[in-house]
C-alpha positions as CSV (number, residue, x, y, z in Angstrom):
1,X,-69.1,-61.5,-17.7
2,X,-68.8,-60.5,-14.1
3,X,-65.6,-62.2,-13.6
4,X,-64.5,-60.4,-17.0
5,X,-64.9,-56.9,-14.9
6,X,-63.0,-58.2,-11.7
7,X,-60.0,-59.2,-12.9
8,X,-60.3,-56.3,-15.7
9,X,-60.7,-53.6,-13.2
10,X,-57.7,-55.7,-10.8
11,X,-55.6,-54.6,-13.9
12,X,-56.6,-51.2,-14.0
13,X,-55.8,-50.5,-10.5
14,X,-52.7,-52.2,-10.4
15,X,-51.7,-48.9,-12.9
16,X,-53.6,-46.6,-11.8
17,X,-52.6,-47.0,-8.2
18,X,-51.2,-44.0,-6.6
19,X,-49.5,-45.6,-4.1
20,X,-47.5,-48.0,-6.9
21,X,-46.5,-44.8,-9.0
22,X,-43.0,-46.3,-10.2
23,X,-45.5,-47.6,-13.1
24,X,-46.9,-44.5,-13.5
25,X,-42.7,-43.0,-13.5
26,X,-41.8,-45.4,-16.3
27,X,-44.9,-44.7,-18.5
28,X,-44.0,-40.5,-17.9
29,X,-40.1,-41.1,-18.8
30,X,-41.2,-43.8,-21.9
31,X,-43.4,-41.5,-23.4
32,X,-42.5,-37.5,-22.2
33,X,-40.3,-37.8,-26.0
34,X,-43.6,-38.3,-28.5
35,X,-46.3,-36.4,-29.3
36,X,-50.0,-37.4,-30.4
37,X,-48.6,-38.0,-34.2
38,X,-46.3,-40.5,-32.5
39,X,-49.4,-42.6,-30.7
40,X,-48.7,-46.1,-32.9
41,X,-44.9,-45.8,-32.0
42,X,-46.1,-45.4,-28.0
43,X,-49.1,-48.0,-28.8
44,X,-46.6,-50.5,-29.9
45,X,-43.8,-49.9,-26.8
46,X,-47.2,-50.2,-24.7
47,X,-48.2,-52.9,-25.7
48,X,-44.4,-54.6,-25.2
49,X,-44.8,-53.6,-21.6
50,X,-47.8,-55.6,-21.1
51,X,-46.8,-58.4,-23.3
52,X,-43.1,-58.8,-21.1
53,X,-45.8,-58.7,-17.9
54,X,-48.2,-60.8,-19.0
55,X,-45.4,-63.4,-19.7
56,X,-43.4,-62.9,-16.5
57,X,-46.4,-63.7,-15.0
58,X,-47.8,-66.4,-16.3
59,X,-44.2,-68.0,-16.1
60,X,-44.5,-67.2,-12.0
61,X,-47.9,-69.2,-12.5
62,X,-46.8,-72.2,-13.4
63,X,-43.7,-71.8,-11.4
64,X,-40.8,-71.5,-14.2
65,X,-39.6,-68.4,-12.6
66,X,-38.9,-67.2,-9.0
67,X,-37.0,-64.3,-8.3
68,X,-36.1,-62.3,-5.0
69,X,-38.5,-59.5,-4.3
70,X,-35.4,-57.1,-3.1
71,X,-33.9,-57.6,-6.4
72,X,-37.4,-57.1,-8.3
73,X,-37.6,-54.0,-5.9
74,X,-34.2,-52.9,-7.0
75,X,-34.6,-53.3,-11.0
76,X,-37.8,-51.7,-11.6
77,X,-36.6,-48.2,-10.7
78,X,-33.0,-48.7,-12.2
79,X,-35.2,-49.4,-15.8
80,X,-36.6,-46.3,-15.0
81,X,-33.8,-44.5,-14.4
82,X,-32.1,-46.2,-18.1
83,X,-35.5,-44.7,-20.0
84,X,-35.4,-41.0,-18.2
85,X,-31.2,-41.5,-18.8
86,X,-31.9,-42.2,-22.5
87,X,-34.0,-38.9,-23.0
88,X,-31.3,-36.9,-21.4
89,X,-29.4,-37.9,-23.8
90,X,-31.7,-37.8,-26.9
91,X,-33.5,-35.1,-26.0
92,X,-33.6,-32.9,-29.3
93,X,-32.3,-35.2,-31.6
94,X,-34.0,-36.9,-34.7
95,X,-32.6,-40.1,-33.5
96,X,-36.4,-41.1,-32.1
97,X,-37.0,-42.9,-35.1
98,X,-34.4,-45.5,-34.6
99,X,-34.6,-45.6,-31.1
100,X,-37.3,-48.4,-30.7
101,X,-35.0,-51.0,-30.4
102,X,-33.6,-49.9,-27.1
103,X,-36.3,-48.9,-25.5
104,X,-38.2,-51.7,-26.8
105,X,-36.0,-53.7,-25.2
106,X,-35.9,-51.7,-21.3
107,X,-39.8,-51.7,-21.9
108,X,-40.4,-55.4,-22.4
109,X,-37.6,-55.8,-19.5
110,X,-39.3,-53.6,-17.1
111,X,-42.8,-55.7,-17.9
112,X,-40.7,-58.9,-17.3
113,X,-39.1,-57.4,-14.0
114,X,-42.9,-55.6,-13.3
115,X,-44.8,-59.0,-13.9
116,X,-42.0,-60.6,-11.5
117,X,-42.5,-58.0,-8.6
118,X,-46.6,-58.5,-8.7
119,X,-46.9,-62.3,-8.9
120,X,-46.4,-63.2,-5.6
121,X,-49.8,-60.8,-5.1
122,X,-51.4,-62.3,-8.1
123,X,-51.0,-65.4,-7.4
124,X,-52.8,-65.0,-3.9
125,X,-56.2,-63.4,-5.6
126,X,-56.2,-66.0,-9.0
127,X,-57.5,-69.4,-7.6
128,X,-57.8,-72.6,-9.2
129,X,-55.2,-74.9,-11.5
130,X,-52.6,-73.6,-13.6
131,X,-54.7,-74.0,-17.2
132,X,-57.8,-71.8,-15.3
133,X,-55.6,-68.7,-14.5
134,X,-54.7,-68.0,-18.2
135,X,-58.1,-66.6,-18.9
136,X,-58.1,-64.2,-15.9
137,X,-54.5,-63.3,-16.9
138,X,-55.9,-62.3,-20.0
139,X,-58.5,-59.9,-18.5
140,X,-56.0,-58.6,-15.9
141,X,-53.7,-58.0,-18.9
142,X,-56.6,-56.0,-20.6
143,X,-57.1,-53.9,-17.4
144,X,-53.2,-53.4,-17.9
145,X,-53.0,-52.1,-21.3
146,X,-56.1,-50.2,-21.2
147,X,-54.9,-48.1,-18.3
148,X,-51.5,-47.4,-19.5
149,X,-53.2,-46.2,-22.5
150,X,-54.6,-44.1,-20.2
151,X,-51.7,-42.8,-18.2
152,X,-49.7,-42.0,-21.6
153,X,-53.0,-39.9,-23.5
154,X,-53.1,-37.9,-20.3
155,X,-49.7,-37.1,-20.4
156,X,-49.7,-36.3,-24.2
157,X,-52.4,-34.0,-23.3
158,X,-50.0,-32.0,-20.5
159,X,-47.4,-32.1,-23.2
160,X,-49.4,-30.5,-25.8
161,X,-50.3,-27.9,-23.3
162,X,-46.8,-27.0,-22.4
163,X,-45.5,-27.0,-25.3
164,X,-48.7,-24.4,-27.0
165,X,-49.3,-22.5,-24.4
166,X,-46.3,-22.0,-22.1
167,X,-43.9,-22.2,-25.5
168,X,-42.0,-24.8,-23.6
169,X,-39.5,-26.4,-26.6
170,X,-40.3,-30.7,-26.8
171,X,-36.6,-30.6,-25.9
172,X,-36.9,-28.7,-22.9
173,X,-40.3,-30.3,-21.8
174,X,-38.0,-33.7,-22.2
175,X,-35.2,-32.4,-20.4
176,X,-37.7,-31.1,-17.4
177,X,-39.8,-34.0,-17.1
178,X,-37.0,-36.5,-17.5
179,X,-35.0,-34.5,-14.5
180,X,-37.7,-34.9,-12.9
181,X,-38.3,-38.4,-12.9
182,X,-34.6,-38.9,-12.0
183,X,-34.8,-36.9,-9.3
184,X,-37.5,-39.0,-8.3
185,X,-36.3,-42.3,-8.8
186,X,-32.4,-41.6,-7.6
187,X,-34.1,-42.0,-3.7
188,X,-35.9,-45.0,-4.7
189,X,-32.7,-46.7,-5.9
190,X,-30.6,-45.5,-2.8
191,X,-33.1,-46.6,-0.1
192,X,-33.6,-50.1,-1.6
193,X,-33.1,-53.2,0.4
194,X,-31.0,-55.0,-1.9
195,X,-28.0,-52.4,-0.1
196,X,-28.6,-54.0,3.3
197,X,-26.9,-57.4,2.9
């Protein structure tokens, strides 16, 4: 049961991890466009994410996929950018309810292109053969999950409180908040390594 906890917690901090906030971005831009009623819809693109992570690594694992770091360094923010992009542009608009499908697809992308970027690390605290790392993937992916749920109920919460009690509109909250993850992501893309070939 101790080993449960260790690998659980390894997943809770690789979210919860300050100093990795691109994560924390995405799951801000993915979910700045629902509201509490909307928590199944948010459940379910959660749960994508860790599924496209949980695959990307387990496919590093057994060594199926390799894939440059600079790249991996350069995608995860350009998802980001695509998901705070795609509220820009929906912002307002009843088209939520369709709109799984694409961002569906950029979350299960950005898990795949997440899961890429942190196997190298993964693979160096995960010991063992290939068949005795799924069950600690499994915890880590638990410590995952349960920390994005997390990430999004806080930022429900600041939601709800700008929109009740400053009488921000959900457009404008989206419009804000997805600015400002832009703005935030824009130097990210710029200063990547991938530009110095």
């Amino acid at each position: 049961m101790s080993e449960f906890w260790i690998y659980f917690e390894k997943g809770l901090r690789h979210i919860l991890n300050p100093f990795a906030y691109d994560h924390i971005l995405f799951l801000i831009a993915l979910s700045i466009p629902y509201a509490f009623k909307d928590w199944k819809r948010l459940l379910l693109l959660i749960t994508i994410f860790t599924v496209g992570h949980t695959l990307a690594l387990m496919l590093s694992l057994f060594g199926v996929v390799i894939i440059k770091v600079n790249m991996v360094e350069f995608l995860i923010p350009i998802t980001i950018l695509v998901v705070a992009f795609f509220n820009l542009f929906t912002a307002g608009k009843s088209s939520k309810q369709e709109s799984i499908s694409v961002i569906g697809f950029v979350t299960l992308f950005f898990g795949i292109i997440h899961g890429l970027g942190f196997s190298s690390y993964f693979k160096t605290i995960i010991g063992g053969s290939s068949q005795s790392k799924l069950l600690p993937l499994s915890e880590f992916s638990l410590g995952i999950e349960v920390s994005q749920i997390v990430v999004v109920f806080i930022v429900l919460i600041l939601s709800y409180i700008v929109q009740t009690f400053f009488r921000f509109s959900k457009r404008d909250w989206t419009l804000v908040m997805s600015s400002f993850v832009i703005g935030v992501v824009l130097p990210m893309i710029i200063q990547s390594e991938i530009w110095n070939r």
